[in-house]
C-alpha positions in Angstrom: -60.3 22.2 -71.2 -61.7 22.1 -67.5 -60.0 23.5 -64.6 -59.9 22.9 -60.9 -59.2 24.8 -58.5 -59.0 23.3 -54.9 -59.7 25.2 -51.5 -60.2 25.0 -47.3 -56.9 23.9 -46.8 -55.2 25.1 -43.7 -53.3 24.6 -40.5 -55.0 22.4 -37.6 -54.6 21.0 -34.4 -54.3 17.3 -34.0 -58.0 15.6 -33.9 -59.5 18.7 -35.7 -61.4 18.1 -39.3 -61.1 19.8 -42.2 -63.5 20.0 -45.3 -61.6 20.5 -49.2 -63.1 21.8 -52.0 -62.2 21.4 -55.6 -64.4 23.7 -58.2 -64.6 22.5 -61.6 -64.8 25.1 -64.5 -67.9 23.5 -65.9 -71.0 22.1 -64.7 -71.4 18.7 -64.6 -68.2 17.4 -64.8 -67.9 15.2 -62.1 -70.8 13.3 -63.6 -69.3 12.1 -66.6 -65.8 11.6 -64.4 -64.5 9.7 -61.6 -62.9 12.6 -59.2 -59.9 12.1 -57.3 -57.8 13.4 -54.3 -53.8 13.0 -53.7 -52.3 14.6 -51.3 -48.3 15.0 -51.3 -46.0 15.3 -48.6 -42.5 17.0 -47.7 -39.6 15.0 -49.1 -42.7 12.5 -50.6 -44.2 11.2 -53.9 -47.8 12.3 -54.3 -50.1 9.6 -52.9 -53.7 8.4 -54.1 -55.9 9.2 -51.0 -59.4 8.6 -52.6 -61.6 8.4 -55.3 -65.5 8.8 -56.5 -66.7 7.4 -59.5 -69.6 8.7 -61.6 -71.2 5.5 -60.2 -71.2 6.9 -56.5 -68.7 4.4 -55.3 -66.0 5.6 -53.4 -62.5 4.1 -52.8 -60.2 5.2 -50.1 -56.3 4.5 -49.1 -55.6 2.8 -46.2 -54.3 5.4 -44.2 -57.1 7.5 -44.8 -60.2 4.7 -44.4 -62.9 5.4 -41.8 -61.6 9.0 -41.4 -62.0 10.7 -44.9 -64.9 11.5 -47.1 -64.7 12.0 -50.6 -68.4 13.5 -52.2 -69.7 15.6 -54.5 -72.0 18.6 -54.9 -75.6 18.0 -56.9 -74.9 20.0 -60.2 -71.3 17.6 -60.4 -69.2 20.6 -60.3 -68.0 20.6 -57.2 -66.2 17.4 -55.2 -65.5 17.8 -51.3 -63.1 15.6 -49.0 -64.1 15.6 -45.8 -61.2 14.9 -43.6 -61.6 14.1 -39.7 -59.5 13.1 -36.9 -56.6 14.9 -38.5 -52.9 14.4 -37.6 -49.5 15.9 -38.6 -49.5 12.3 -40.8 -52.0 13.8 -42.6 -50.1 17.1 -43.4 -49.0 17.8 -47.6 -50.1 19.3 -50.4 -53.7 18.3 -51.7 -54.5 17.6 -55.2 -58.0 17.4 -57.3 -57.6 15.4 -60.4 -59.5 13.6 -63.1 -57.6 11.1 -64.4 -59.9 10.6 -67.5 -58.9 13.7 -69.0 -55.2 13.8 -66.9 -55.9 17.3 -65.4 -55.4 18.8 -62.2 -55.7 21.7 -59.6 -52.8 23.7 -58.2 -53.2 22.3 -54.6 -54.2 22.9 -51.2 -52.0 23.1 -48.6 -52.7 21.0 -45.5 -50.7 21.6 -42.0 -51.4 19.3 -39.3 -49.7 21.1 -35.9 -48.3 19.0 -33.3 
């Protein structure tokens, strides 16, 4: 079964970006599956943050629209989030998953500093 392993989380100063990588243990994978990242915070349920689809589209949450990037690499095993403008809101744990195949990565951890 395909693994993930996620990476570039870290701690950061409010208004700094950060860029996330999730590695898939075989090629191509995000081309036959939509790729997603959650993040989870302190005390918190893990949240949807976004998605992209084997179609290219690419579906964000609220809290995250117009300052996150979800993509992926050109041999589909590799997805990025891009994260900019970052806050101590956006501090938690960050998760890669496929939700096809209902596997995930260990996590990421993501410390905004105040």
């Amino acid at each position: 079964q395909v693994q993930l392993v996620e990476s570039g989380g870290g701690l950061v100063q409010p208004g700094e970006s950060l860029r996330l990588s999730c590695a898939a243990s075989s090629r191509n994978t995000f081309f036959f599956n939509d790729v997603a990242w959650y993040r989870q915070a302190p005390g918190k349920e893990r949240a949807w943050v976004a998605t992209h689809s084997v179609n290219r589209e690419r579906s964000y949450a609220d809290s995250v629209k117009g300052r996150f990037r979800i993509d992926r690499d050109d041999h589909g095993n590799t997805a990025y989030l891009d994260m900019n403008n970052l806050s101590t809101e956006d501090t938690g744990t960050y998760y890669c998953n496929l939700s096809q195949l209902g596997v995930w990565g260990q996590g990421t951890q993501v410390t905004g500093s105040s």
